[in-house]
Every structure is written in structure tokens, then in C-alpha cells.
N, CA, C and O atoms as a Tinker XYZ file with bonds, in Angstrom:
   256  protein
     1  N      0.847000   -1.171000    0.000000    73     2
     2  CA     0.000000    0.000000    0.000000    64     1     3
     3  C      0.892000    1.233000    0.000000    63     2     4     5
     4  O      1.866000    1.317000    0.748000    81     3
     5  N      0.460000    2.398000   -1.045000    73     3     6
     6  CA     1.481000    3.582000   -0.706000    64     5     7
     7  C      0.037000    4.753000   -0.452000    63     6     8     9
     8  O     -1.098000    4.740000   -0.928000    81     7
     9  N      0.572000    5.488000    0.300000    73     7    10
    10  CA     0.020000    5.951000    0.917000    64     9    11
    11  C      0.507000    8.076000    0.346000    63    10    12    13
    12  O      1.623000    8.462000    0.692000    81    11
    13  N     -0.397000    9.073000   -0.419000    73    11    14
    14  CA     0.153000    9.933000   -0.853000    64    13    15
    15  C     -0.871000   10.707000   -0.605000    63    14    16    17
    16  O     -2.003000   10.272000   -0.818000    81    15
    17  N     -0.620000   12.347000    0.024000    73    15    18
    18  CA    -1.223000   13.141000   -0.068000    64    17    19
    19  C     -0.921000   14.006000   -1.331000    63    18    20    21
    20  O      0.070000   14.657000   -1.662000    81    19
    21  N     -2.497000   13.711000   -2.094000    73    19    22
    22  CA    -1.868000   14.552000   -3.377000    64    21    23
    23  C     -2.548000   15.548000   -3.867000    63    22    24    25
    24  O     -2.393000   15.875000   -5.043000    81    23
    25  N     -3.861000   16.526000   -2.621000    73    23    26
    26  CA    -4.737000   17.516000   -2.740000    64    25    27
    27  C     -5.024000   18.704000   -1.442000    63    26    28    29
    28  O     -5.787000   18.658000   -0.477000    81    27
    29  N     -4.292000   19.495000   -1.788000    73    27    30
    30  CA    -4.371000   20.391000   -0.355000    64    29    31
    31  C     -4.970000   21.643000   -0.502000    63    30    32    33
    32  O     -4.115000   22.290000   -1.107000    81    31
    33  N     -5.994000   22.417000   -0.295000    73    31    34
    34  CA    -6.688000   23.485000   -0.774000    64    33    35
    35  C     -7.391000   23.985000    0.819000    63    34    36    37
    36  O     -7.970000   23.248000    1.617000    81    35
    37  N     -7.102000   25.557000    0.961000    73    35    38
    38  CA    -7.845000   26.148000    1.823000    64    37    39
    39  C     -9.114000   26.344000    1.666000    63    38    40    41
    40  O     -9.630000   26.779000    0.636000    81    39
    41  N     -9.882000   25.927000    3.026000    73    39    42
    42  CA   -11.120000   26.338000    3.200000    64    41    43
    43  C    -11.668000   26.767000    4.384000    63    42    44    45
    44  O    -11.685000   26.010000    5.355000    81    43
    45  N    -12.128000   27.903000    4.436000    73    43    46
    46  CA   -12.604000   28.650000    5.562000    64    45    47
    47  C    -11.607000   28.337000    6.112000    63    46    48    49
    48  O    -11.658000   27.279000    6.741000    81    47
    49  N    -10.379000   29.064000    6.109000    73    47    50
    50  CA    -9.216000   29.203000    7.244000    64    49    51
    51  C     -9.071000   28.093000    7.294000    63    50    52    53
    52  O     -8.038000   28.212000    7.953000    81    51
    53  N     -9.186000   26.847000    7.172000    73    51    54
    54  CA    -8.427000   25.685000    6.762000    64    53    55
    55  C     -7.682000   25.074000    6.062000    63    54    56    57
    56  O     -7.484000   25.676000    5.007000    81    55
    57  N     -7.106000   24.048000    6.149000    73    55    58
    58  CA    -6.081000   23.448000    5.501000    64    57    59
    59  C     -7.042000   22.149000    5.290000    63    58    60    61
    60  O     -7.247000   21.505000    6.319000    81    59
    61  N     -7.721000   21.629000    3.976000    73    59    62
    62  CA    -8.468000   20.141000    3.773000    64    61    63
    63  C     -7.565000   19.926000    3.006000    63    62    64    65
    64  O     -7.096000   20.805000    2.284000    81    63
    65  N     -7.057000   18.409000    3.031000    73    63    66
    66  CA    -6.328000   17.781000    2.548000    64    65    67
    67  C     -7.106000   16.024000    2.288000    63    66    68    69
    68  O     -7.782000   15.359000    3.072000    81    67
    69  N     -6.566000   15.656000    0.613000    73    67    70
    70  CA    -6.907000   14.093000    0.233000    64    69    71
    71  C     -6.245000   13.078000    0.246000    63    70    72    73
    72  O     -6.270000   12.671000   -0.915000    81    71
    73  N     -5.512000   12.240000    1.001000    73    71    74
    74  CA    -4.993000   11.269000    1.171000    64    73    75
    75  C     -5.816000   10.045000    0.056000    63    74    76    77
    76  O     -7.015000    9.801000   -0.081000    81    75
    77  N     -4.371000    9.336000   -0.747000    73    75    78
    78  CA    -4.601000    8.874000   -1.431000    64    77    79
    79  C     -3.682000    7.822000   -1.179000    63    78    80    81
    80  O     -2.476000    7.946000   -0.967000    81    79
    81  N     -4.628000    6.342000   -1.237000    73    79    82
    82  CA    -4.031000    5.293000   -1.356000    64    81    83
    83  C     -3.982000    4.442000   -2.267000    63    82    84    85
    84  O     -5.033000    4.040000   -2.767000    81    83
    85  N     -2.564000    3.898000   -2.755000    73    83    86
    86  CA    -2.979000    2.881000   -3.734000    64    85    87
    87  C     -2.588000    1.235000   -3.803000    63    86    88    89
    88  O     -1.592000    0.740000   -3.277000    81    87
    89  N     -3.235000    0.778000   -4.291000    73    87    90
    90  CA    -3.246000   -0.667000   -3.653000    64    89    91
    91  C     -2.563000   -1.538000   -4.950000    63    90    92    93
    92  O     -3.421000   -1.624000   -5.828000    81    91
    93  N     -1.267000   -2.228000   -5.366000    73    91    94
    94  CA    -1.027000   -2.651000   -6.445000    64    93    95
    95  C     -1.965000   -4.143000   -6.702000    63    94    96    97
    96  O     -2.298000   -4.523000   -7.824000    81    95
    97  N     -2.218000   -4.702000   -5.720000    73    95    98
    98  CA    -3.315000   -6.462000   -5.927000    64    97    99
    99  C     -4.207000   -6.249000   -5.037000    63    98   100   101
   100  O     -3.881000   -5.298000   -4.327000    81    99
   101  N     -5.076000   -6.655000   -4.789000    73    99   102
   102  CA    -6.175000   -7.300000   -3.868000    64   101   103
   103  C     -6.643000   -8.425000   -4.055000    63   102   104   105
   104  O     -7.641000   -8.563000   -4.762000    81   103
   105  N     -5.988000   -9.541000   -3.427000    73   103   106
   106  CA    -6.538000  -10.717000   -4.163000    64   105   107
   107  C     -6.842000  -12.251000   -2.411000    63   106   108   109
   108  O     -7.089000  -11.923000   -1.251000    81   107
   109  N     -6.745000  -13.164000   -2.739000    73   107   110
   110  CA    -7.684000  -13.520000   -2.138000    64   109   111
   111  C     -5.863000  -14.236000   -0.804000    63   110   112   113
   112  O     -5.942000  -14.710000    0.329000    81   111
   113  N     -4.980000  -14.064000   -1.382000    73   111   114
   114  CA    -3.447000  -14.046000   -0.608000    64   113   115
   115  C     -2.644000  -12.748000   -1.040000    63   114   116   117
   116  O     -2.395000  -12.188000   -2.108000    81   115
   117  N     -2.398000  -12.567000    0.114000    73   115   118
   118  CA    -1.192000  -11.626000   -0.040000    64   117   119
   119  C     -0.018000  -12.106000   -0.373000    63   118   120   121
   120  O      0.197000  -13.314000   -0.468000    81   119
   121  N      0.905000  -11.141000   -0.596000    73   119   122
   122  CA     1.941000  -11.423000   -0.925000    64   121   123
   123  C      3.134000  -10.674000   -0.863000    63   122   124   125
   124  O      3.402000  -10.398000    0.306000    81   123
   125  N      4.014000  -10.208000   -1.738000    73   123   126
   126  CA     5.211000   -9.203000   -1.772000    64   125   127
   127  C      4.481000   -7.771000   -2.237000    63   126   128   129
   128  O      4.988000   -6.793000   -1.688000    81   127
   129  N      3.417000   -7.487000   -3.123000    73   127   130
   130  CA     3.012000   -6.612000   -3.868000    64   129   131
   131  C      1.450000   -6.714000   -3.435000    63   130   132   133
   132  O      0.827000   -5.670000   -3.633000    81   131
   133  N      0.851000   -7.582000   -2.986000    73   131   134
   134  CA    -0.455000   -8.088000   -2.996000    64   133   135
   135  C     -1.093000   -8.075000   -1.336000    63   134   136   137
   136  O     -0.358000   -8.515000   -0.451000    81   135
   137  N     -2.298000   -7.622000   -1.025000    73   135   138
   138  CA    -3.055000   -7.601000   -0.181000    64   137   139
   139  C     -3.806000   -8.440000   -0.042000    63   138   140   141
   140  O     -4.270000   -8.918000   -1.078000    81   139
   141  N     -4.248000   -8.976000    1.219000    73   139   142
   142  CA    -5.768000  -10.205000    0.656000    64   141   143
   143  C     -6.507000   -9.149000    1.046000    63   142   144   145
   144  O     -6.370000   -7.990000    1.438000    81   143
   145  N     -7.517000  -10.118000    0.753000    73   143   146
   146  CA    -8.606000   -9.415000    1.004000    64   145   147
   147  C     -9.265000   -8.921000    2.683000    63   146   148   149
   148  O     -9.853000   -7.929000    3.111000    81   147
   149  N     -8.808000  -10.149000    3.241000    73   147   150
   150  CA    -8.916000   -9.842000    4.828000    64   149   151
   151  C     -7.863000   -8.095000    5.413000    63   150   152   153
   152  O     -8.281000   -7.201000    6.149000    81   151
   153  N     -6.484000   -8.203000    4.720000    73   151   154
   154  CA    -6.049000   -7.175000    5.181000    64   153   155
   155  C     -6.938000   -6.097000    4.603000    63   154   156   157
   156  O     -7.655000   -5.397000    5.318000    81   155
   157  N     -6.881000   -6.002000    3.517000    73   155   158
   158  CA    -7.647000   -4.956000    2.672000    64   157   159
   159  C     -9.193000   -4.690000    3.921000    63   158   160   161
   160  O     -9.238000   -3.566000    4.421000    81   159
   161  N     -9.795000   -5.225000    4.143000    73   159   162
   162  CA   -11.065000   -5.024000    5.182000    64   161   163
   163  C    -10.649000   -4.690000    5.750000    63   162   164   165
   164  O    -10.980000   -3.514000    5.902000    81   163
   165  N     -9.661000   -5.108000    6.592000    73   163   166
   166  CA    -9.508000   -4.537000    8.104000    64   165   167
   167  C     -8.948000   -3.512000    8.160000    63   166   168   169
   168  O     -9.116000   -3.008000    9.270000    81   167
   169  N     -8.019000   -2.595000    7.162000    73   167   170
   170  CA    -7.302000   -1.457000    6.849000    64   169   171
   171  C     -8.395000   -0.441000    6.373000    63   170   172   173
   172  O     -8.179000    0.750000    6.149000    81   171
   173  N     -9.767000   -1.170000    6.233000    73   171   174
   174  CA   -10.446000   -0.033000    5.080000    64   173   175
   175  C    -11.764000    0.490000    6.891000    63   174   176   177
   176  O    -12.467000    1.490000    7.036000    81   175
   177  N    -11.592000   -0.470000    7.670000    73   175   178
   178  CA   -12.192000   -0.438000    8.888000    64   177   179
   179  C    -11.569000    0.662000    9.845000    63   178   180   181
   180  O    -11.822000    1.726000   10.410000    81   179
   181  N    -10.585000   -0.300000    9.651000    73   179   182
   182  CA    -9.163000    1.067000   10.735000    64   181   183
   183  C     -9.575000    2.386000   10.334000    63   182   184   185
   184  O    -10.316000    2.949000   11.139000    81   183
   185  N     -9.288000    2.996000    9.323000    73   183   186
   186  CA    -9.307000    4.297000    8.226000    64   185   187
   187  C    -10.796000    4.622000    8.544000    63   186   188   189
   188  O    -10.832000    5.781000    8.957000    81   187
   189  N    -12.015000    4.080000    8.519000    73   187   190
   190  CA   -12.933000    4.297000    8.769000    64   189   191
   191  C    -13.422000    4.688000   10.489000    63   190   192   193
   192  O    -14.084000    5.679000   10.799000    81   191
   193  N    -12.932000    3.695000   11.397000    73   191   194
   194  CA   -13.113000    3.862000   12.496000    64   193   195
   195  C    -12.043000    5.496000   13.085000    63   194   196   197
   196  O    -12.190000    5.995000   14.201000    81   195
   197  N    -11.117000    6.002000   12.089000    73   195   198
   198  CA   -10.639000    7.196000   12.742000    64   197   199
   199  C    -10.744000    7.710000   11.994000    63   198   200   201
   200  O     -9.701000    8.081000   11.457000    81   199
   201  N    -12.418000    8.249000   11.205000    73   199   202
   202  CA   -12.894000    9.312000   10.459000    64   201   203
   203  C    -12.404000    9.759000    9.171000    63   202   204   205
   204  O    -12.488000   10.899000    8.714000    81   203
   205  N    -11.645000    8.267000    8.390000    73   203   206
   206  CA   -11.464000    8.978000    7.102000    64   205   207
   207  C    -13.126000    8.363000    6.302000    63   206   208   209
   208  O    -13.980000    7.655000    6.837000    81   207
   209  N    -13.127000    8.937000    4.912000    73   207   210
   210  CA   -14.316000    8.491000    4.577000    64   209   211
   211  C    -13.537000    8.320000    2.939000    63   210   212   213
   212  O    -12.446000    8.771000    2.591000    81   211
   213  N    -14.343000    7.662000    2.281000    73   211   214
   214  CA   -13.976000    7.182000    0.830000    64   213   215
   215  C    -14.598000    8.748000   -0.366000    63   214   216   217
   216  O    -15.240000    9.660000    0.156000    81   215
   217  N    -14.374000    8.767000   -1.396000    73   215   218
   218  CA   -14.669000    9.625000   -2.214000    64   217   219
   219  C    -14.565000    9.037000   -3.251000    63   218   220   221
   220  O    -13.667000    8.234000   -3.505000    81   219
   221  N    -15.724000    9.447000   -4.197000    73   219   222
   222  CA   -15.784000    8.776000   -6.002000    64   221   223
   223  C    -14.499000    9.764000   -6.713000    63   222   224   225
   224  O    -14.008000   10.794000   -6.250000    81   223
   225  N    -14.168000    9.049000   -7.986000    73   223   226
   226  CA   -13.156000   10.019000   -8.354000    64   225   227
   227  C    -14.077000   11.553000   -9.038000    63   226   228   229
   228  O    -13.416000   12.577000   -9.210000    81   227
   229  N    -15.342000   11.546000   -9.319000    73   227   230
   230  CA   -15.602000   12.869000   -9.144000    64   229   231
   231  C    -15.841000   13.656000   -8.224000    63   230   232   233
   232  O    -16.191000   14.822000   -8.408000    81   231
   233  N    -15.663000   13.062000   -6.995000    73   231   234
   234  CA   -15.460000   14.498000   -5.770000    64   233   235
   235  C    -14.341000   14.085000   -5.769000    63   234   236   237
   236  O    -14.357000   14.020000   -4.540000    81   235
   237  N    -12.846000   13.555000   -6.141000    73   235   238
   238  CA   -11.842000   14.009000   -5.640000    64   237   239
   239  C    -11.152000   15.070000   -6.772000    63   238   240   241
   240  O     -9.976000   15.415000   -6.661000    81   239
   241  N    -11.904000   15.480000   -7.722000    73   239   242
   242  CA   -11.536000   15.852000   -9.079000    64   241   243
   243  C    -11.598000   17.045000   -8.866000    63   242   244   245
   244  O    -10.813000   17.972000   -9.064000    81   243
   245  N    -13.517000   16.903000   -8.054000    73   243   246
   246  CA   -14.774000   18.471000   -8.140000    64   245   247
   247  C    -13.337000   19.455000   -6.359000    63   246   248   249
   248  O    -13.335000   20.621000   -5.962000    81   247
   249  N    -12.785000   18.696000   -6.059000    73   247   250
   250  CA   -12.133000   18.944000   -4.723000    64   249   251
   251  C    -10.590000   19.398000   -5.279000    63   250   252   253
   252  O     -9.985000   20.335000   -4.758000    81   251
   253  N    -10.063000   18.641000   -6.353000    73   251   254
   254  CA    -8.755000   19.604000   -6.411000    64   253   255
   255  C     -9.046000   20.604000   -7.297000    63   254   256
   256  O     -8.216000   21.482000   -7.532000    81   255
């Protein structure tokens, strides 16, 4: 998994920023390059349980 912030734009005196992850496999074993699918859940849980949320690529588009 690499992990890149690649959208930073002020709003109302803020700093919002898009963290972008990318995943090279998702498959049903991990591996050297590859995630299963169990990690993949439980990473997409983690990220969720400390308030990140997912975005279609047209709000990350309508956002940079």
C-alpha cells in the first residue's frame, strides 16, 4: 500500500487535505506486492473507524 497526499486546498481558514491510497493487488493471498482481502477489510475499517471516509473520483476531481 502507498500511501500519498496529493490535494491540499484552503477552506474557511483551513487546511483540507486528500490522502490517497494505492493498492497494487487485492486478491484472495497476499503477498510481496499483494493484499488479501482480509487485510484490505480490516485497513479499510481502521481508516474508517478514525474518520477517514472514501470519495468517487468525481469528488476528488470536483475537490482539487
Amino acid at each position: 500500500m502507498i500511501l500519498a497526499k496529493v490535494a491540499t486546498k484552503k477552506y474557511k481558514g483551513h487546511m483540507l487535505s486528500v490522502s490517497v491510497l494505492m493498492y497494487h493487488h487485492v486478491l484472495q493471498k497476499s503477498g510481496f506486492i499483494t493484499s488479501s482481502i482480509e487485510e484490505f477489510r480490516a485497513q479499510m475499517n481502521f481508516l474508517a473507524s478514525k474518520g477517514y471516509k472514501t470519495v468517487s473520483r468525481a469528488e476528488f476531481f470536483k475537490f482539487k
